[in-house]
C-alpha positions in Angstrom: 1.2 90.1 147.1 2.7 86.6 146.1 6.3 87.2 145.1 5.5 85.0 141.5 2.2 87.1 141.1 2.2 89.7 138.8 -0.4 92.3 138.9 -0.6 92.8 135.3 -1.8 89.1 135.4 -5.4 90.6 136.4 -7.7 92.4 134.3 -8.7 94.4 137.1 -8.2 95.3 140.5 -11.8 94.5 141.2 -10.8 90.7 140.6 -12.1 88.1 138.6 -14.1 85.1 140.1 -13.6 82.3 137.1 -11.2 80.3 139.2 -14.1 80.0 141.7 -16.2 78.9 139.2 -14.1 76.6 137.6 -13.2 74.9 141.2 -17.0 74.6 141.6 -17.6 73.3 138.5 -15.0 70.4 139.2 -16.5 69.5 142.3 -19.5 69.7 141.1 -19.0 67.0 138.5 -17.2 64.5 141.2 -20.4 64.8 143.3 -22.3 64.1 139.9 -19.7 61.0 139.5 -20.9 59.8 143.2 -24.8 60.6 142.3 -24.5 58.1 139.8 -22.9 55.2 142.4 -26.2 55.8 144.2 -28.4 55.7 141.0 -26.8 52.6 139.5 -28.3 50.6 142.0 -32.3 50.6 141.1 -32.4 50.2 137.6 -29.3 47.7 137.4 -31.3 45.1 139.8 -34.2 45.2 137.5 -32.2 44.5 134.4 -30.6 41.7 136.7 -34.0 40.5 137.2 -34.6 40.2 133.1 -34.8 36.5 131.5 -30.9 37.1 129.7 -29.5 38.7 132.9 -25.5 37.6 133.4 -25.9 37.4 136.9 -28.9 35.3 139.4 -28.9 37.1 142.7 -30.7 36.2 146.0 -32.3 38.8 148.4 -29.4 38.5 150.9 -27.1 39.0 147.8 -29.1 42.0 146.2 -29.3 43.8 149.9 -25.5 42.9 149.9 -24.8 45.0 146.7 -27.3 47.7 147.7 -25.2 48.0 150.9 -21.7 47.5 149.5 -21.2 51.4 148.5 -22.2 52.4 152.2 -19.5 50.3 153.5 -16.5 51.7 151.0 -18.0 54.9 152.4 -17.7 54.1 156.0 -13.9 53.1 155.5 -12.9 56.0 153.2 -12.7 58.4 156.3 -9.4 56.7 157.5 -7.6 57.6 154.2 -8.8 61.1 154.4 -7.5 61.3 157.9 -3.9 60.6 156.7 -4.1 62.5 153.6 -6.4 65.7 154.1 -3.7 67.3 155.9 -0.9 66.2 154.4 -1.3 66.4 150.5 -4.2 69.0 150.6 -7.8 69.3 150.2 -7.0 69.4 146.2 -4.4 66.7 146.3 -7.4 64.1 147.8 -9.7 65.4 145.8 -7.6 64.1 142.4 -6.8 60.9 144.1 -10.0 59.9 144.5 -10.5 59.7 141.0 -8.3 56.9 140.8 -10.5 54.3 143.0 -13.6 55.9 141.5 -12.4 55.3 137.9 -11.2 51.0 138.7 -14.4 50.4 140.6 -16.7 51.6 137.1 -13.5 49.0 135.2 -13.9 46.4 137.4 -17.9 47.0 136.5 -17.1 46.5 132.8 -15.8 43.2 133.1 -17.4 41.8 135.9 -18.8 38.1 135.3 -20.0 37.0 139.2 -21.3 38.9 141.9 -18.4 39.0 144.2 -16.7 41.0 141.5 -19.7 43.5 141.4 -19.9 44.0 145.1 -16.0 44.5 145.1 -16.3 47.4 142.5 -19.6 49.0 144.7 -17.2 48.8 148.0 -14.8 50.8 145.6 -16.7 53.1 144.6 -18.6 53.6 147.8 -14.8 54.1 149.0 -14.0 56.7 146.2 -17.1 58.5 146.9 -16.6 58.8 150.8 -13.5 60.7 150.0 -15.2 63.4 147.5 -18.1 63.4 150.0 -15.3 64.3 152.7 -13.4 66.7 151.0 -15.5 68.7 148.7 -17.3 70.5 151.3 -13.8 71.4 153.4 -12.5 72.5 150.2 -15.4 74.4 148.7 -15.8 75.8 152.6 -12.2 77.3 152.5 -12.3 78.7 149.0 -15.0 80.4 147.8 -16.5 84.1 148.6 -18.9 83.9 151.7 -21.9 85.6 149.0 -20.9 82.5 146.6 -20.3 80.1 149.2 -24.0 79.6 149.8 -25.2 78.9 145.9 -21.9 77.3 144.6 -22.4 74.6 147.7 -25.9 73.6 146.6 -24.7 73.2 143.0 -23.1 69.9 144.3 -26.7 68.7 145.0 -27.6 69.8 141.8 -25.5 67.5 140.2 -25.4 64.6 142.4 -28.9 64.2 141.2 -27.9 64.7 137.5 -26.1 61.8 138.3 -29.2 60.1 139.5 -31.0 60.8 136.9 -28.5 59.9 134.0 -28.1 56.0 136.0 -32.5 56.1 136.3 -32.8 57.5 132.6 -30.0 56.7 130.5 -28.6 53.7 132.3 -31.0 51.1 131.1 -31.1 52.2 127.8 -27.1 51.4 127.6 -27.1 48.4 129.8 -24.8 48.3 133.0 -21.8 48.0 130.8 -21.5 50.6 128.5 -22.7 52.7 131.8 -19.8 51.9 133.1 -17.7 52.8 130.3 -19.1 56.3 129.9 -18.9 56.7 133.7 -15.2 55.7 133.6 -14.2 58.3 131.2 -15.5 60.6 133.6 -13.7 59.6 136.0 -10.5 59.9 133.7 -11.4 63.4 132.5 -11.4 64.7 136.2 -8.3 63.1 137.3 -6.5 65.2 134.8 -8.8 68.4 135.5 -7.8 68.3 139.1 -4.8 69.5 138.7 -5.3 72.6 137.1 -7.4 74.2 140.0 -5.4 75.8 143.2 -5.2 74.3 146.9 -7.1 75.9 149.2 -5.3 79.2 150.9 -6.4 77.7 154.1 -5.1 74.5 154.2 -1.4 76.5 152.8 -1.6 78.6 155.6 -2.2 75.8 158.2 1.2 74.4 157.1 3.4 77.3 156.9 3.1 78.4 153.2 2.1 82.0 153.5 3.1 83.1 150.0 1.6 79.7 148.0 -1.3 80.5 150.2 -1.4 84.2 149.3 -0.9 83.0 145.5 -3.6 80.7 145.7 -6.1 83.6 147.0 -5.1 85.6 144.5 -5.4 83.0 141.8 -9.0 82.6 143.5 -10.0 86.0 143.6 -8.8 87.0 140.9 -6.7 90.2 141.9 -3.2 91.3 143.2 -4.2 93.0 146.7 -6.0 89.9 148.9 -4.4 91.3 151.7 -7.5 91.9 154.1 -8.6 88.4 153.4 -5.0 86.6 153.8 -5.3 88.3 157.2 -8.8 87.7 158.0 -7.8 83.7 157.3 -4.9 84.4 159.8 -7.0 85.7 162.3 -9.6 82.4 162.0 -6.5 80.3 162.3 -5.4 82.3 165.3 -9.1 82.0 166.8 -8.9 77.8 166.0 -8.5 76.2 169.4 -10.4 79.7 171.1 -13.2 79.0 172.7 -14.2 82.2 171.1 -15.7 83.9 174.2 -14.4 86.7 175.9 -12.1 84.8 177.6 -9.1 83.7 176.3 -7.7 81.6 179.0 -8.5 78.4 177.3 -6.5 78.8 174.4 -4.8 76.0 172.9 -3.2 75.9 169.4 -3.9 72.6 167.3 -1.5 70.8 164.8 -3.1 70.1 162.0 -1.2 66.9 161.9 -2.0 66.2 166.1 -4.9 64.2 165.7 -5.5 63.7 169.6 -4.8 67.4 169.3 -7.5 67.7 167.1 -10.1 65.8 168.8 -9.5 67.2 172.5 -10.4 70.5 170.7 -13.6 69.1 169.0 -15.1 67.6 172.3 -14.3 70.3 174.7 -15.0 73.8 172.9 -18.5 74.6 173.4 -18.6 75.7 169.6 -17.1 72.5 168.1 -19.2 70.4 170.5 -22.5 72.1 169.2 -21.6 72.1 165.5 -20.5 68.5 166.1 -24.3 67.8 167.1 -26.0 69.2 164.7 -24.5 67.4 161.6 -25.0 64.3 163.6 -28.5 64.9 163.8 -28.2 66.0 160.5 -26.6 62.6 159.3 -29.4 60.3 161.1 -32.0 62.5 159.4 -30.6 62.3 155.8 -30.4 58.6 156.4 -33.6 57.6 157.9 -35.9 60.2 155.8 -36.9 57.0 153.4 -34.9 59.3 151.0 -32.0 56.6 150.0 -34.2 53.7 150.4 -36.6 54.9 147.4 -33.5 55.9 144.9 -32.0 52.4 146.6 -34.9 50.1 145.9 -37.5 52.8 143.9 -38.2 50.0 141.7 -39.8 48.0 144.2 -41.1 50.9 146.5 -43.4 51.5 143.9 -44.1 48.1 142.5 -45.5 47.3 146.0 -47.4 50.5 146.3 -49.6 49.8 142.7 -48.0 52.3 141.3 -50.2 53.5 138.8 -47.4 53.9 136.6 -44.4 51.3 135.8 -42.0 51.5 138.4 -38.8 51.9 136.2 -40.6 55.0 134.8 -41.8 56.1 138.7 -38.2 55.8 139.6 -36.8 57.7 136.7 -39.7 60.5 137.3 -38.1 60.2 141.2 -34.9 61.0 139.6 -35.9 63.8 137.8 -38.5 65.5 140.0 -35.6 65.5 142.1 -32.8 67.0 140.1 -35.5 69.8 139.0 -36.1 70.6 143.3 -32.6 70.7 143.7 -32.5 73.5 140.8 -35.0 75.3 142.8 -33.3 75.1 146.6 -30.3 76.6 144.3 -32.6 79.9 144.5 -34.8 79.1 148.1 -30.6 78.9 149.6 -29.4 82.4 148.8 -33.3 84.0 149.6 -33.9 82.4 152.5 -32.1 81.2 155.8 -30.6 77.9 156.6 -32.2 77.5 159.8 -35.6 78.4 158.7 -35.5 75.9 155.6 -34.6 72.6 157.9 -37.4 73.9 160.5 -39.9 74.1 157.5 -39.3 71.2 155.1 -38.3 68.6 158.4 -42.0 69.5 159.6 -43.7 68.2 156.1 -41.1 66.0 155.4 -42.6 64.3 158.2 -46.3 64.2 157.2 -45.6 62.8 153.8 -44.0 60.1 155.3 -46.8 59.8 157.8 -49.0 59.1 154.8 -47.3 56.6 152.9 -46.5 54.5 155.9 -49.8 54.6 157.0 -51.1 53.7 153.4 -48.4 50.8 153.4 -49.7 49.6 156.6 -53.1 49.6 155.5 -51.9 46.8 152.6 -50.1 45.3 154.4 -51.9 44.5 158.0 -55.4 44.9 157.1 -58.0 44.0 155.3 -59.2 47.2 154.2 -58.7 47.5 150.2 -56.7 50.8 149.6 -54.9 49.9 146.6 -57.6 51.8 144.4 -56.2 54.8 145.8 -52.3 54.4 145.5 -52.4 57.7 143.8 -52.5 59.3 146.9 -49.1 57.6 148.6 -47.8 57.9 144.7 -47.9 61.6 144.7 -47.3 62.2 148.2 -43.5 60.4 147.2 -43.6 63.3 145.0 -44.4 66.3 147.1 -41.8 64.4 149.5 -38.8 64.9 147.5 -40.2 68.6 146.4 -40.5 69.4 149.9 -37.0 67.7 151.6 -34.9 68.7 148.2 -36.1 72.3 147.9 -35.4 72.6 151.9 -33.6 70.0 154.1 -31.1 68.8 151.7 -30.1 71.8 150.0 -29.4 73.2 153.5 -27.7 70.7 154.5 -25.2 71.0 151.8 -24.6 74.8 152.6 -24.5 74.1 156.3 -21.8 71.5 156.4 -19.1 73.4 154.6 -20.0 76.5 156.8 -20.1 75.0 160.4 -16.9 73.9 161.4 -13.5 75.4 162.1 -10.6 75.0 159.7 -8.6 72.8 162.5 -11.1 70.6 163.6 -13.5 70.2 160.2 -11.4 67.1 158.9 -11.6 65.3 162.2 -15.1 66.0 162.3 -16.1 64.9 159.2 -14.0 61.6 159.3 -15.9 61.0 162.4 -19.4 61.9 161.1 -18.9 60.1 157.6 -18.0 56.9 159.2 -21.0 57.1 161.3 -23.4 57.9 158.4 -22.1 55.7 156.2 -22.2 52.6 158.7 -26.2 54.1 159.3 -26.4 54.1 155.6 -24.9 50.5 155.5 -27.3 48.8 158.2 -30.4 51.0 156.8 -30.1 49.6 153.1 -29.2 46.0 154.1 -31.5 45.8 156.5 -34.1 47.6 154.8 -34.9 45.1 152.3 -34.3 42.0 154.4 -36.9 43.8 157.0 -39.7 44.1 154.3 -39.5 41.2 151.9 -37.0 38.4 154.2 -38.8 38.9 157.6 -42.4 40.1 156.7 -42.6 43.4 158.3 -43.7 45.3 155.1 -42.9 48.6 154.0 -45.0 50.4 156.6 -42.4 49.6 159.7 -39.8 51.9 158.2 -41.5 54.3 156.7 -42.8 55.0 160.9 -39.2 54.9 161.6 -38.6 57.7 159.2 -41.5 59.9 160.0 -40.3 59.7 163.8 -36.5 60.5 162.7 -37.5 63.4 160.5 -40.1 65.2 163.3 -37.4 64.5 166.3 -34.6 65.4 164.4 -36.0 68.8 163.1 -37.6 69.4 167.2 -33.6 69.1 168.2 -32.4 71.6 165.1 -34.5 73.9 166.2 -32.9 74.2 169.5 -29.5 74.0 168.2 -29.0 75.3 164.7 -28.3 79.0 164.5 -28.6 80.9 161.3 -25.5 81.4 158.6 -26.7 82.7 155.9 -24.3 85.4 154.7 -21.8 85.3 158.1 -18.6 84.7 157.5 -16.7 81.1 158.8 -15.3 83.5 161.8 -19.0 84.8 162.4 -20.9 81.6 162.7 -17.8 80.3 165.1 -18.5 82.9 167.5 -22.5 82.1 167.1 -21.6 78.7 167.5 -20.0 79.6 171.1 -22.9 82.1 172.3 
């Protein structure tokens, strides 16, 4: 037991698990803070697009904007890289509050566009980091039975952040959004320092007994021996190859970055897990997903919606806060692996149909627009079907798949190269359908291809997690 632990500090020996809660929680409400960076985007344009708007922007400058977040998130990697390991999963965490909180300022006072896209790179910065960091953190501190539901509460509320930009957000006008967003972002810069650092990351740098005090903090009780050991044993098994054989064995720094990424590229286990949230990442970002919260508004205007886009988009937002509810529950019933397999397959159809619906507009002459219900609700089964499944597994997945001395590494590297995806996809998205004339059937094909190769290669290389433990699904990772 931690020396400045006392037992009578517990109600039982049995444990508590508030503090795992509470951590949650926190996290939960930064992902909410970087839901709402996405959703700002869709309704904001179409208020810029009103008579009285403040600002007159061109296409190149609206796909600018659009884009702007995705490039703060391609840079953000590098200062997790130098921090992560350093100050602490926790320690970023709070720090990221700060950029998050100026970018929503700068927002409130902006008066041209450069000033706008400035704040979106900010934020898109501020949100790289809590996308980096929340899943290492969440991975290293909760309960393997909690670690499953309490990582798909972060969907949850990334799309309560959606949804309060889609349905609240024009009501208040960009500004006071801003404003309420920014008080957020204050509240959880003081919150973050009341929760503990992760035991892990203690233990990686030498501090057994804060690392023992934090578990015990975590869990709730005096005696966390077993699991203090267990997290000694995963830290022994880091640069393993986790076979039989031990003959390979190599310890990693957690500061020896070329340490770090010899390790990730030549253990079979860390190779394989590297894949798989790479195919991952190229899914997420050519599913069409981000494109309709990016430019729902005119998704659906060009599809004769036969409901007003602003109120299409804030159904979107909605529809998929509610599916994320639901994957809380498909998550701990059923298996990661069978999930992707099962929601990649439709995924794929429904965008099969709307891009084959767009291209019937768009390069023929055959009139189709009488039946836009059909592409309308197929958006909507879509998000039902890639929320309840895909994403939601995702989101478990991540935090569970790579080992503690290699995950940071691995993320910075897979963050920069979504992000820079994300980046190209958006800016390139609208240019490609209103700029150059291609339509909105051209990438919706791209995405049903992406979805339906990507889910053919996870089902060669995804093994199951559900309810293995982070030293379990290494050694499945290496069989």
């Amino acid at each position: 037991m931690a020396k400045d632990v006392k037992k009578t500090k517990y109600a039982s020996p049995e444990g508590s698990q508030k503090w795992e809660y509470l951590c949650a929680f926190f996290c939960a409400i930064s992902t909410a803070c970087t839901g709402s960076v996405l959703g700002w985007n869709s309704p904001t344009l179409t208020e810029f697009e009103a008579a009285n708007s403040p600002f007159s922007l061109s296409v190149p400058e609206v796909s600018t904007l659009s884009a702007a977040p995705s490039f703060g998130n391609a840079v953000s990697p590098i200062f997790c890289v130098l921090t992560i390991n350093r100050i602490g999963r926790r320690n970023s965490l709070l720090l990221s509050m700060i950029p998050m909180t100026v970018s929503w300022g700068l927002i409130l006072i902006a008066e041209d566009a450069r000033v706008l896209i400035a704040a979106r790179i900010i934020a898109g910065f501020a949100s790289g980091v809590i996308f980096y960091t929340v899943p290492i953190y969440k991975g290293e501190i909760l309960s393997s039975h909690l670690r499953g539901p309490l990582s798909s509460v972060g969907s949850i509320t990334y799309n309560m952040g959606n949804v309060f930009m889609f349905a609240v957000g024009p009501h208040l006008g960009f500004r006071i959004t801003a404003g309420v967003c920014m008080a957020v972002g204050i509240c959880l810069l003081i919150s973050f320092w009341v929760i503990p650092e992760s035991p892990y990351f203690l233990m990686m740098v030498g501090k057994e007994d804060q690392a023992e005090g934090a578990l015990e903090k975590l869990r709730g009780k005096p005696d966390v021996s077993d699991e203090l050991e267990q997290i000694k044993t995963t830290l022994r098994e880091k640069g393993k190859t986790l076979m039989k054989s031990e003959k390979t064995r190599s310890e990693v720094h957690p500061k020896k970055w070329s340490d770090a990424l010899v390790q990730l590229f030549t253990i079979r286990g860390n190779i394989r897990a590297f894949f798989i949230i790479v195919i991952f990442s190229v899914m997420i970002q050519f599913s069409g997903l981000g494109k309709i919260i990016t430019y729902g508004h005119i998704i659906f205007k060009d599809m004769g919606s036969p409901i007003e886009p602003a109120t299409s988009t804030t159904i979107f937002a909605v529809l998929q806060l509610v599916c994320n509810v639901l994957g809380f529950g498909t998550v701990t019933r059923f298996g990661r692996r069978q999930l992707v397999l099962f929601s990649g397959v439709l995924s794929g159809i429904c965008l099969m149909i709307i891009a084959t619906y767009f291209y019937l507009i768009e390069h023929t002459d055959i009139d189709v627009k009488r039946f836009a219900v059909i592409p309308f609700c197929t958006v909507f089964i879509f998000i039902l079907v890639l929320t309840t499944g895909f994403n939601v597994a995702y989101g478990v997945i991540i935090t569970e798949i790579f080992s503690t001395d290699i995950k940071a590494l691995a993320l910075c590297i897979i963050t920069i190269f979504s992000s820079s995806i994300s980046m190209f996809s958006i800016k390139y998205y609208l240019l490609m359908v209103k700029s150059w004339g291609f339509g909105h059937s051209v990438p919706f094909f791209i995405f049903t291809i992406s979805m339906w190769l990507g889910t053919a290669l996870l089902s060669w290389l995804l093994p199951e997690t559900k309810g293995k433990t982070l030293l379990e699904i290494q050694r499945k990772l290496n069989d």
